[in-house]
C-alpha positions in Angstrom: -9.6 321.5 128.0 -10.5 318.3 128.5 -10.5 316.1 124.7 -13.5 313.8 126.0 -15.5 317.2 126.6 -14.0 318.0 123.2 -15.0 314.7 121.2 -18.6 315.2 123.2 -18.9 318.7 121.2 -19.7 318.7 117.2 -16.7 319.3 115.0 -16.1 322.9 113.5 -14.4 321.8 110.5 -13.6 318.5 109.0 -10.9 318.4 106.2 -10.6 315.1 104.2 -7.7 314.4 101.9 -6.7 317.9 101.6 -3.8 318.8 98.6 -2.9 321.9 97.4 -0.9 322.8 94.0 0.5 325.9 93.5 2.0 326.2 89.8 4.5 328.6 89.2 5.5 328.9 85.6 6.2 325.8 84.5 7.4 324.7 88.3 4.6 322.6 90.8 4.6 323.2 94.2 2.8 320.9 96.5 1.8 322.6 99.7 -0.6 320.4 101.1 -0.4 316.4 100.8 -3.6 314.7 102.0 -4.4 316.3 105.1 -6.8 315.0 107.6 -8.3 316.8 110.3 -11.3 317.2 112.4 -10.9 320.6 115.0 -14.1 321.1 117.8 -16.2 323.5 119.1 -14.1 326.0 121.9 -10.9 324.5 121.6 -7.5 326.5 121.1 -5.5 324.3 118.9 -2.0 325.4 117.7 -0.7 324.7 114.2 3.0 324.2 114.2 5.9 324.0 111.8 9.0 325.9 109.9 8.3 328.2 107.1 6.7 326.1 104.0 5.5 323.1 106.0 1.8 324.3 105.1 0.4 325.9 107.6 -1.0 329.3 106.3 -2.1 327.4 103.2 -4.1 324.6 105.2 -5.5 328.3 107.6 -6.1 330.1 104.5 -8.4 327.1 103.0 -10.4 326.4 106.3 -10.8 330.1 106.1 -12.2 330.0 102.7 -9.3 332.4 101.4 -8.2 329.8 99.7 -9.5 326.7 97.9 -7.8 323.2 97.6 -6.6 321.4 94.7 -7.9 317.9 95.8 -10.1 316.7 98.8 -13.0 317.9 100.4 -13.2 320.6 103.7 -16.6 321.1 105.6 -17.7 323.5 108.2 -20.0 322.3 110.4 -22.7 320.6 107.8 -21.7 322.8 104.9 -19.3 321.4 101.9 -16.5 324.5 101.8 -15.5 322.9 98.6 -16.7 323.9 95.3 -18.6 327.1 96.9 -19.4 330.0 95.0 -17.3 333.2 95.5 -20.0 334.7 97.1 -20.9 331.7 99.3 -17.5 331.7 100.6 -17.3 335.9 100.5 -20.7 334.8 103.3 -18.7 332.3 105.2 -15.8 334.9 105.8 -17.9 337.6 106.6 -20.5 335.8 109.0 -18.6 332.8 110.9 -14.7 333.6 110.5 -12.3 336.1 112.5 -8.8 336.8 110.9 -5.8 337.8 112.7 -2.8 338.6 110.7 1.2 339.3 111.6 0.5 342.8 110.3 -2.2 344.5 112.2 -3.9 345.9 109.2 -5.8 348.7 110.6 -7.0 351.7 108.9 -4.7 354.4 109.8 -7.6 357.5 109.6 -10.3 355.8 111.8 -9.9 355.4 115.8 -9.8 352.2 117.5 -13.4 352.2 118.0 -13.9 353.2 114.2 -11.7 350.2 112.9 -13.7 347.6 114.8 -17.2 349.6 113.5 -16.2 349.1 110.2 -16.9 345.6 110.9 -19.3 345.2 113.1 -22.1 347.5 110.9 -21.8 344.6 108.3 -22.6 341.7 110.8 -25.1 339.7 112.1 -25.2 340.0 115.7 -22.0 342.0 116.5 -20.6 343.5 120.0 -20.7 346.6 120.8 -17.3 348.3 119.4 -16.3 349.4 123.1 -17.5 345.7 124.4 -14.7 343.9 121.8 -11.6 346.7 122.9 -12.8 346.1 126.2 -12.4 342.6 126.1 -8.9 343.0 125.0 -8.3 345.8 127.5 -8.1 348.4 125.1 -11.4 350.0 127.0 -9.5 353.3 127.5 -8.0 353.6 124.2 -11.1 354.1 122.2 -10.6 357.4 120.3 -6.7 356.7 119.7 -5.5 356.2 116.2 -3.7 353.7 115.5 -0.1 355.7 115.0 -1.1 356.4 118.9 -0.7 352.8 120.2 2.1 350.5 120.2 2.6 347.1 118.0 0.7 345.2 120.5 -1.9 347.5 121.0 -2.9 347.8 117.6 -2.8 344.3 117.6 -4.9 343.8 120.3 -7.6 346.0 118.2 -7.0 343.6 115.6 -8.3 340.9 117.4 -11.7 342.7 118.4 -12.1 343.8 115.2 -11.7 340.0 114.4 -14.1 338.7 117.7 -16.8 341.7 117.5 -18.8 340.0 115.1 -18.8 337.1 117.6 -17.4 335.1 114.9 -17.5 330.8 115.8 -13.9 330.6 114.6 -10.6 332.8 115.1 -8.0 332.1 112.7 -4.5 333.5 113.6 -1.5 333.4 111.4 1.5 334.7 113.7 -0.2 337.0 115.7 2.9 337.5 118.1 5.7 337.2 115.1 5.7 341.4 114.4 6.2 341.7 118.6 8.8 341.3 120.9 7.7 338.4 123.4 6.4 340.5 126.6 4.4 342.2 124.4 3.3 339.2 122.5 2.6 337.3 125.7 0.2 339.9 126.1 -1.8 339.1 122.8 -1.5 335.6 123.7 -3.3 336.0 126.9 -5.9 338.1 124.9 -6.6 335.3 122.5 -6.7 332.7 125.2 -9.0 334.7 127.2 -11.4 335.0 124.1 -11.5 331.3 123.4 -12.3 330.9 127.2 -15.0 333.3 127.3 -16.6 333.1 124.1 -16.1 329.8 123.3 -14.6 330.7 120.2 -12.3 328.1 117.9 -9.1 329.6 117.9 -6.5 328.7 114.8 -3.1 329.6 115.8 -0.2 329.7 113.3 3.5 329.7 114.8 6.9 328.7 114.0 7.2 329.4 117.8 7.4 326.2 119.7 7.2 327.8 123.1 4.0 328.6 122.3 2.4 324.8 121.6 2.2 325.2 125.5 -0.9 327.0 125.5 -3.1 324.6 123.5 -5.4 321.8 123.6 -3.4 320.1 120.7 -0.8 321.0 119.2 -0.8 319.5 115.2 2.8 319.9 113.8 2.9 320.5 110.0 5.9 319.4 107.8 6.7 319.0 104.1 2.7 319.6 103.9 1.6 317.1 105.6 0.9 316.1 109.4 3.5 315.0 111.1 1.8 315.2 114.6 -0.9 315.5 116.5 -0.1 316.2 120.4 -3.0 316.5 122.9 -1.3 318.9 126.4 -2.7 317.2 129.5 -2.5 320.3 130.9 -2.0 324.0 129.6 0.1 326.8 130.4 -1.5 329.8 130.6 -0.1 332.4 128.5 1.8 334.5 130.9 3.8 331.6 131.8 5.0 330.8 128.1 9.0 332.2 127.7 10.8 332.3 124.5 
């Protein structure tokens, strides 16, 4: 993607001065340390960075899991900060898709039935059988999930997490429960879904092979950002090795 198409498009989320403070006992723990950052409309950007450097707490905040200690966060023209519960519970539920290292499906409901469950609280959803279609999963319907493999049940993850045409896709280590082929394959899921649908796609990894597939690559450390790394070109997923 092109950042000058990019910087023409309105920003997704703006995050001003972020800080986070966990307090364990009588111990502080500074996750975040003034974090700026302005991610667009339809771009796949890939967060970087060894265990602790941030990144799931800086996801889990733009996601509205989560809510900062200092600094301000806005999606599109709505202050994240200092929402209600149930403003951010709406937020969640109408504009964000999670994807997790653990697939957390429901083990009793069929493929179709775990991306249902979503979909009958949503706006404007997909169909059920358009999302697994999308990730190829269009002849796996009525399995259960001990009937597909780790990527598979991830792959139903994701259109759980897209059926409700969410504008943003947050991803903490998809690929980290899979072996690579098969997490190449979920990579070339989630690039096909921010092609298509124009969705924002978060990605967490401590996987550097993986920058390769972004428009920008923003490398976290000690909490804060260490770089920000525009690819001139990317690779498409199938050509990522690690």
């Amino acid at each position: 993607m092109n950042m000058e198409r990019i910087a023409e498009t309105s920003p997704v989320f703006v995050a001003r001065n972020l800080a986070k403070v966990y307090r364990m006992g009588e111990v502080e723990v500074q996750a975040l340390r003034g974090i700026d950052l302005t991610l667009y409309r339809g771009e796949l950007v890939v967060l970087l960075g060894p265990s602790g450097s941030g990144k799931s707490t800086l996801l889990n905040i733009l996601g509205g899991l989560d809510a900062p200690s200092g600094g301000a966060v806005y999606y599109l023209d709505h202050k994240l900060t200092g929402a209600t519960e149930a403003e951010l519970t709406r937020f969640r539920r109408e504009h964000v898709g999670f994807v997790f290292q653990f697939y957390n499906l429901i083990p009793s409901l069929t493929a179709r039935e775990n991306v249902a469950a979503v979909t009958e609280i949503s706006e404007s959803p997909m169909r059920p059988e358009d999302a697994l279609g999308l990730v190829g999963l269009g002849n796996r319907l009525d399995h259960f999930p001990a009937q597909l493999s780790g990527g598979e049940q991830q792959r139903v993850a994701i259109a759980r997490a897209v059926a409700k045409n969410p504008a943003v896709l947050l991803c903490d280590e998809p690929t980290g429960a899979l072996d690579s082929a098969t997490g190449v394959v979920v990579l070339e899921v989630l690039e096909k879904v921010n092609r298509e649908l124009g969705t924002l796609t978060v990605l967490i990894t401590h996987n550097a092979g993986i920058a390769d597939m972004a428009d920008r690559v923003i490398r976290l450390s000690d909490g804060r950002i260490a770089d920000i790394h525009e690819n001139a070109t990317k690779k498409p997923a199938h050509e990522l090795a690690w």
